[in-house]
C-alpha positions in Angstrom: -25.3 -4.0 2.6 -23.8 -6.2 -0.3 -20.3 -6.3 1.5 -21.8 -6.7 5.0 -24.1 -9.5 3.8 -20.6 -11.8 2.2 -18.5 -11.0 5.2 -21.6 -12.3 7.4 -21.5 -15.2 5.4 -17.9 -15.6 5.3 -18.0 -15.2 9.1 -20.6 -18.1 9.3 -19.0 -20.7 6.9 -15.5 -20.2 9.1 -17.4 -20.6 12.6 -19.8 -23.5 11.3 -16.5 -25.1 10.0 -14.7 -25.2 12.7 -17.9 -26.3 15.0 -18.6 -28.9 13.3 -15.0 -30.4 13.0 -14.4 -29.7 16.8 -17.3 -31.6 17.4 -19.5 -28.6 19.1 -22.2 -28.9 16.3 -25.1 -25.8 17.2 -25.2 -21.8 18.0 -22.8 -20.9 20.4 -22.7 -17.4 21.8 -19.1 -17.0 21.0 -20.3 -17.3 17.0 -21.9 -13.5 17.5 -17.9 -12.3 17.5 -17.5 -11.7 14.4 -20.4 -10.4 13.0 -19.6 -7.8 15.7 -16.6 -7.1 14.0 -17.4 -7.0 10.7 -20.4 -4.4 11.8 -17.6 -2.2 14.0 -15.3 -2.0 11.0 -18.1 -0.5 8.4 -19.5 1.4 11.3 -16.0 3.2 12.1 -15.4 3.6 8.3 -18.1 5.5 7.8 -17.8 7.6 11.4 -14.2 7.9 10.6 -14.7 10.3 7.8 -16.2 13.1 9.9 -15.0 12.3 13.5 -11.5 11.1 14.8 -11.1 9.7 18.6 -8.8 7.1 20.5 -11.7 4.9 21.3 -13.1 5.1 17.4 -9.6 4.2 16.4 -8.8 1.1 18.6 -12.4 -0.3 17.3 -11.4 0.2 13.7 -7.8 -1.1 14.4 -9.1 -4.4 16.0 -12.2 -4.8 13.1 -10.0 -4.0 10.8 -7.6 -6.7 11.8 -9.9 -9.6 12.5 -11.0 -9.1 8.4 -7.1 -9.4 7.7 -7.9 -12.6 9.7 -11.2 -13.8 8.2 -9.4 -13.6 4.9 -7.1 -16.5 6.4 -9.4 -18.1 8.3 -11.6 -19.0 4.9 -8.8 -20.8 3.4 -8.4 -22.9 6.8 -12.1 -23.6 7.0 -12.2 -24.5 2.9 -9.2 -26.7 4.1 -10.9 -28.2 6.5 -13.4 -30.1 4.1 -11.2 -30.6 1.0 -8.3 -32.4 3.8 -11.4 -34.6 4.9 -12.6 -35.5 1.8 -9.6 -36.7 0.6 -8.7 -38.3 3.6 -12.3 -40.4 3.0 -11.7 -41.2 -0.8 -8.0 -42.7 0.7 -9.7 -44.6 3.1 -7.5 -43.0 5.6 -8.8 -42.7 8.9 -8.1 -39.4 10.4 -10.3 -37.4 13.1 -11.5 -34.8 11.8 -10.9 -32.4 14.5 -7.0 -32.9 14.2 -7.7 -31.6 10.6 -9.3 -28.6 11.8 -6.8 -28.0 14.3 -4.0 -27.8 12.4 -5.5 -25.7 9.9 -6.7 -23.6 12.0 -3.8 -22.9 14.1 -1.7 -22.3 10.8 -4.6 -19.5 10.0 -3.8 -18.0 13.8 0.2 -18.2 13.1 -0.5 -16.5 9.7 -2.1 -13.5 10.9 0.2 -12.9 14.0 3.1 -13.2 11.5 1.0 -10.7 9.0 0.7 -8.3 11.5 4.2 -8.0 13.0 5.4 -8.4 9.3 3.2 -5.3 8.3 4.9 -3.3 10.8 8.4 -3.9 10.5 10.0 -1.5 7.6 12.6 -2.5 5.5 15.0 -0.8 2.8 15.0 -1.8 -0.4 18.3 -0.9 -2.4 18.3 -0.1 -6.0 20.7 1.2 -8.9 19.0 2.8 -11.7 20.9 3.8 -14.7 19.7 6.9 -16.9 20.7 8.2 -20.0 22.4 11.7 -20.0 22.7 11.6 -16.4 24.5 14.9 -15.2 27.6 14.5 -12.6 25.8 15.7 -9.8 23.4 13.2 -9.7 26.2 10.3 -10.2 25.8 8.0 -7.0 23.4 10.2 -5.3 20.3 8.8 -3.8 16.7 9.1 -3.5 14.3 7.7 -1.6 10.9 6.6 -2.7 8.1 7.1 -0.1 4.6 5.8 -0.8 1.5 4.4 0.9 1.9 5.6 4.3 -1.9 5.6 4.7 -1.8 7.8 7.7 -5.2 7.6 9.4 -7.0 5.5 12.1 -4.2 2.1 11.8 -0.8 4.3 11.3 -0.7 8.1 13.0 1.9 10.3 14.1 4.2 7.6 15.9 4.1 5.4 13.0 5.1 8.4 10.6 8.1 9.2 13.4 9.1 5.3 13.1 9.1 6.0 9.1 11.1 9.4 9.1 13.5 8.0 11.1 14.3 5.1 9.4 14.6 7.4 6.3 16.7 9.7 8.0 19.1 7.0 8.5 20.0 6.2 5.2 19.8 9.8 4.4 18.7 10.3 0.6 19.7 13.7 -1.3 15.3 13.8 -2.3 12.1 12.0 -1.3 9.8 11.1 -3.6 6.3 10.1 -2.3 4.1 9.2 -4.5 0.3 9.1 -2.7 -1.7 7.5 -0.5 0.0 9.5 2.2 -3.4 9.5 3.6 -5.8 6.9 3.9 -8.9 8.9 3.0 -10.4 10.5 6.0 -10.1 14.3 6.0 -10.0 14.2 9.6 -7.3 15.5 11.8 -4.8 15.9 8.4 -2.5 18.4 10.6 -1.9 16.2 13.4 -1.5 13.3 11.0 1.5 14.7 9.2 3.3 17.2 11.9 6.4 14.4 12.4 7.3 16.2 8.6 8.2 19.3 10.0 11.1 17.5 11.3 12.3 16.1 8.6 14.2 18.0 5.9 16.0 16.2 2.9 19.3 18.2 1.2 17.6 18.5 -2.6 13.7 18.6 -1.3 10.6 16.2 -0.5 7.9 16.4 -3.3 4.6 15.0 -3.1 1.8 13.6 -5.6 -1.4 12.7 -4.4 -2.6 9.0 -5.0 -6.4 8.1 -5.4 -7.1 7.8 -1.4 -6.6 11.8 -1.3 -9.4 12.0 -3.8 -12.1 10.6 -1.8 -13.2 13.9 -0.6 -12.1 17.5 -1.8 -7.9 16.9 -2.9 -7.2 20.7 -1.8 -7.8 19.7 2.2 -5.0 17.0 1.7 -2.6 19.4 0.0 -3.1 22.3 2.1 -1.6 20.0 5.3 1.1 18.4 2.9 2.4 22.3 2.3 2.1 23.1 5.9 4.9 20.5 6.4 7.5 22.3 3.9 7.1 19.6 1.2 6.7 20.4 -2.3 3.0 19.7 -3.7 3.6 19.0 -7.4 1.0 19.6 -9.0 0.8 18.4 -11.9 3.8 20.2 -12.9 8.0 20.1 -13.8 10.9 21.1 -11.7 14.5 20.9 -12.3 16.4 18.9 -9.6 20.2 19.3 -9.9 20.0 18.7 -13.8 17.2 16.2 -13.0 13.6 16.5 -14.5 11.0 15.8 -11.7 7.6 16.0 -13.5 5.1 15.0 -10.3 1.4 14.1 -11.9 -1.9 13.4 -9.3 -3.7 10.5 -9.7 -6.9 11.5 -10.9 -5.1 13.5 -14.2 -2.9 10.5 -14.7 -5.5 7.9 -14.3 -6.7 9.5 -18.0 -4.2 9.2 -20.3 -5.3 12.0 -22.4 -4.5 14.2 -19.6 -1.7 12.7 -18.8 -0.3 13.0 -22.4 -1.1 16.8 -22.2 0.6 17.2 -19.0 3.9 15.5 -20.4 3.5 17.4 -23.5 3.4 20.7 -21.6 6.4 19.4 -19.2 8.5 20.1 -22.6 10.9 17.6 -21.7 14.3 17.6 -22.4 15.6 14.5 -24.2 19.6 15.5 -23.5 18.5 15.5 -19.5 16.8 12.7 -17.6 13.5 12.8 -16.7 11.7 11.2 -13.7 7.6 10.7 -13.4 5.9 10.9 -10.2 2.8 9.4 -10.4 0.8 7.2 -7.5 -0.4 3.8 -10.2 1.9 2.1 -12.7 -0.6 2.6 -15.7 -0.5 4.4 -18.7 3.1 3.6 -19.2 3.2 3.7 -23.1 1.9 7.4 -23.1 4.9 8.5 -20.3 7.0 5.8 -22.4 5.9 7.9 -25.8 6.6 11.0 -23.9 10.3 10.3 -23.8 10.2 9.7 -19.7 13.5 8.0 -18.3 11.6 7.0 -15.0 8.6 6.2 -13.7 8.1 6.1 -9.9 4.7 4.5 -8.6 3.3 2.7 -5.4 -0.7 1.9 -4.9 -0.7 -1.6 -5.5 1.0 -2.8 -2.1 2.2 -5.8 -4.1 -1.2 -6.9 -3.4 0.0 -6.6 0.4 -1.3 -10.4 1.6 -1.9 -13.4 -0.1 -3.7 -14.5 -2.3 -4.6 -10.8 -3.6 -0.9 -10.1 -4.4 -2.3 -12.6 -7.2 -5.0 -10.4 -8.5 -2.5 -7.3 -8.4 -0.2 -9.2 -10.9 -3.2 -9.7 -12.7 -3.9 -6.4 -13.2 -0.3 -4.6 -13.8 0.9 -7.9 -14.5 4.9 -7.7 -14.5 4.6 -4.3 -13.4 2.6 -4.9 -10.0 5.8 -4.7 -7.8 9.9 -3.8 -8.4 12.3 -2.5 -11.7 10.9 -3.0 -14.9 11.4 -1.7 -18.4 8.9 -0.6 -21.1 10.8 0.0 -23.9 13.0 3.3 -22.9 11.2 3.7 -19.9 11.5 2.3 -16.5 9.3 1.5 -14.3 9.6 1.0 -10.1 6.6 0.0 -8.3 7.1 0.1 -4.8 5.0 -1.9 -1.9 4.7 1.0 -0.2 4.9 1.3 4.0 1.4 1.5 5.2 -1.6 -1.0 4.9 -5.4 -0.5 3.4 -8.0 -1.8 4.9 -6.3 -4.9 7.3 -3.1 -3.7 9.1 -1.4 -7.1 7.6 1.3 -8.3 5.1 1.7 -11.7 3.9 3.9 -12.2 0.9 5.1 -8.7 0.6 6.9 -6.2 2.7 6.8 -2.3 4.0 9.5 -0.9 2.6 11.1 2.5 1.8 12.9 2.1 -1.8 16.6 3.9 -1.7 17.5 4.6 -5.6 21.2 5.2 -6.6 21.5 6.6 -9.5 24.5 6.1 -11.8 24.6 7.0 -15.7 23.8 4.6 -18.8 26.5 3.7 -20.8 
């Protein structure tokens, strides 16, 4: 009710905003639109979670998107009154409907960009150097997946549009690191089936990321193995020479689990050692732990402006790319998918390609 009453509100400030600078003060019928919206997105949400159809998903797709828009549209409309008053205090005098106009179609322009931008995926290219990095590994590459967020926005054909943009760089391992899903334990099979297809020389291993704990984890990981891929849970394999220690997010949201889990790894400081895990936090305990690598998604980059703000405010430097803690590194990708608003402003889908060459 909270969220429903503030995006009501945030709905009426935008529409009042722009009546009143278009010069159409008053109720017009048009105005109910968005309340619509915002009521068809929590409704879906909520449906979604025990029933999946094509109409239920269009619905959600299209709410979903206009509050990718409203988000926009509140700056524009806040606009709106700051560029008239200061237009009044300069004693300039502009018609207020050409303010609104502008502003207004930048906030249209914005979104359509945001949209088209959240669908196209990129590749983003990185060398990482490791200590005691064993010949076979020199120049091979992996490929970080994360944030896919299969569900009622991106389905099967989106995952097919993923895999084979993956396949075409061709990485020795896959990496995701969670949020494959976006929650729903609806229709998991059908969701992740375009894995089957896919096959990578050195394996695809998985971690789950919080939106796989919102209802029982095991349902997610049961359709993950169906595909071939390698659930880690909460375990170590060797790679080639390579430690892949693969943590789920609830265990290494606590970092007294996660210390345990590391300790129990045994890891071998003579060999590198790469941690899966969906949120770039607890980095001093996988630092302590002697960990080369840490591979991590979940933040999006804050996936449209001006939230990537809050995300750097949170994981501050390490919110997005390559950083370094001490002996540990740290890559926190944008991920591919979207939450909540199918839009990107400011930050990209992108599937990270790692070379890895040997420290000297």
């Amino acid at each position: 009710m909270i969220i429903s009453s503030v995006l009501v509100a945030a709905n009426a400030f935008v529409c009042w905003t722009w009546s009143h600078f278009s010069g159409t003060p008053g109720w017009r019928a048009w105005q109910v639109i968005p309340d619509v919206l915002v009521m068809a997105f929590i409704s879906s949400s909520v449906i979604g979670f025990r029933y999946s159809s094509a109409p239920l998903r269009v619905v959600y797709r299209v709410s979903a998107s206009w509050l990718g828009a409203l988000n926009f549209a509140i700056f524009a409309a806040v606009g709106c009154w700051m560029m008239a008053g200061a237009f009044w205090l300069a004693g300039w005098p502009v018609q207020r409907f050409y303010i609104a106009r502008f502003l207004f179609t930048a906030f249209l322009l914005t979104t359509v960009y945001g949209l088209i931008n959240a669908a196209w995926i990129r590749v983003t290219r990185i060398t990482v150097r490791l200590p005691h990095l064993p010949k076979s590994w020199r120049g091979r590459t992996a490929a970080l997946v994360t944030d896919t967020h299969l569900g009622p926005i991106s389905g099967p054909f989106f995952l097919r549009r993923v895999l084979r943009r993956l396949g075409s760089v061709r990485p020795d391992a896959v990496f995701i690191s969670g949020d494959m899903f976006d929650g729903s334990p609806v229709g998991l099979k059908r969701l992740v089936a375009p894995w089957r297809e896919f096959s990578a020389p050195w394996g695809v291993f998985y971690v789950t990321g919080n939106h796989e704990e919102f209802s029982e984890r095991g349902v997610y990981l049961n359709a993950v193995r169906q595909t071939g891929i390698h659930v880690l849970n909460n375990e170590k394999v060797a790679i080639h020479g390579l430690q892949l220690v693969g943590v789920h997010d609830s265990e290494a949201a606590n970092p007294q689990i996660l210390r345990s889990i590391l300790r129990q790894a045994q890891l071998d400081p003579q060999q590198p050692s790469v941690l899966l895990t969906h949120q770039p936090s607890n980095l001093l305990v996988a630092e302590q732990a002697g960990v080369s690598l840490q591979l991590s998604g979940h933040t999006h980059g804050g996936q449209m402006w001006p939230w990537n703000l809050l995300a750097s405010r949170i994981y501050g430097r390490f919110a997005y790319g390559l950083n370094r803690l001490g002996n540990l590194q740290v890559y926190t990708s944008s991920g591919i998918g979207t939450w909540g608003p199918p839009l990107r402003v400011g930050t990209r889908a992108e599937i990270v390609l790692i070379q890895f060459e040997e420290e000297t």
